[in-house]
C-alpha positions as CSV (number, residue, x, y, z in Angstrom):
1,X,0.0,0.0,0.0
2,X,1.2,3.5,-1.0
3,X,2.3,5.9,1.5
4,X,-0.3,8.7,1.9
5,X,1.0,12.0,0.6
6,X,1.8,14.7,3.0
7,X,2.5,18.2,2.4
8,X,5.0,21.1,3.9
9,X,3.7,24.9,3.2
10,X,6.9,27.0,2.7
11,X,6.6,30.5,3.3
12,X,8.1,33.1,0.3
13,X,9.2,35.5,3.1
14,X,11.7,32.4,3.9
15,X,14.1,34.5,1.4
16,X,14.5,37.1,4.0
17,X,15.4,35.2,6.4
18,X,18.8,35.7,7.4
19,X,20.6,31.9,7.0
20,X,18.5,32.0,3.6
21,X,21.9,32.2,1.6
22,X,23.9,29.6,4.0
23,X,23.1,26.1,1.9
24,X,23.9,24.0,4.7
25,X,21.8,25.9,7.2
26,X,18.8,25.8,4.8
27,X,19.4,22.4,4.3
28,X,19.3,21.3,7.9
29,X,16.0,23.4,8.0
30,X,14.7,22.1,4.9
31,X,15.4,18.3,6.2
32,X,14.3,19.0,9.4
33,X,10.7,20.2,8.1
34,X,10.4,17.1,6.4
35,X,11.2,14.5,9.3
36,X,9.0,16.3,11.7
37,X,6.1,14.4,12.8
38,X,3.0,14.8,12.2
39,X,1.1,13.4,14.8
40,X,1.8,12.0,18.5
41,X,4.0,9.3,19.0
42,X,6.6,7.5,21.0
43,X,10.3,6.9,20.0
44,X,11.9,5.0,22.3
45,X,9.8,5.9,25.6
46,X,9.9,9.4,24.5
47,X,6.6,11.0,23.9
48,X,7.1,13.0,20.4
49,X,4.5,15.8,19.4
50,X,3.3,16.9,16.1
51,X,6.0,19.1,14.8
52,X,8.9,17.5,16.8
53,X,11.6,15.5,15.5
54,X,14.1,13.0,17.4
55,X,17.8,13.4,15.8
56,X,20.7,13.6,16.3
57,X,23.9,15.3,15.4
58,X,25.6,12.2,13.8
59,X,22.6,11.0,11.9
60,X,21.4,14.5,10.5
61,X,25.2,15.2,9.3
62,X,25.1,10.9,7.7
63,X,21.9,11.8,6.2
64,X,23.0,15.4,4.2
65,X,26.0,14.0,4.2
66,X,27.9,17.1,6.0
């Protein structure tokens, strides 16, 4: 069964931001906007809200490969 199809609204004013021109920084926001969860759940006896994500430094840098 396919995966249902989620969706990430993006702001335009994210251009102003000020890490917008820092590729790595966007990157790690980008990625982390993507993994966040959306909805309640537990990850290894940790409660993890909507929006939340569990990572960590070692496995976001493997995963961008940074």
């Amino acid at each position: 069964m396919t995966e249902r199809t989620t969706f990430v609204k993006l702001d335009r004013n994210i251009q102003r931001w000020r890490w917008y021109t820092n590729a790595n920084v966007l990157r790690v926001f980008i990625h982390l906007l993507l993994n966040a969860s959306i909805s309640e759940r537990e990850y290894e006896s940790i409660q993890i809200g909507r929006g939340e994500v569990a990572i960590t430094y070692d496995s976001l840098s493997s995963a961008l490969r940074l």
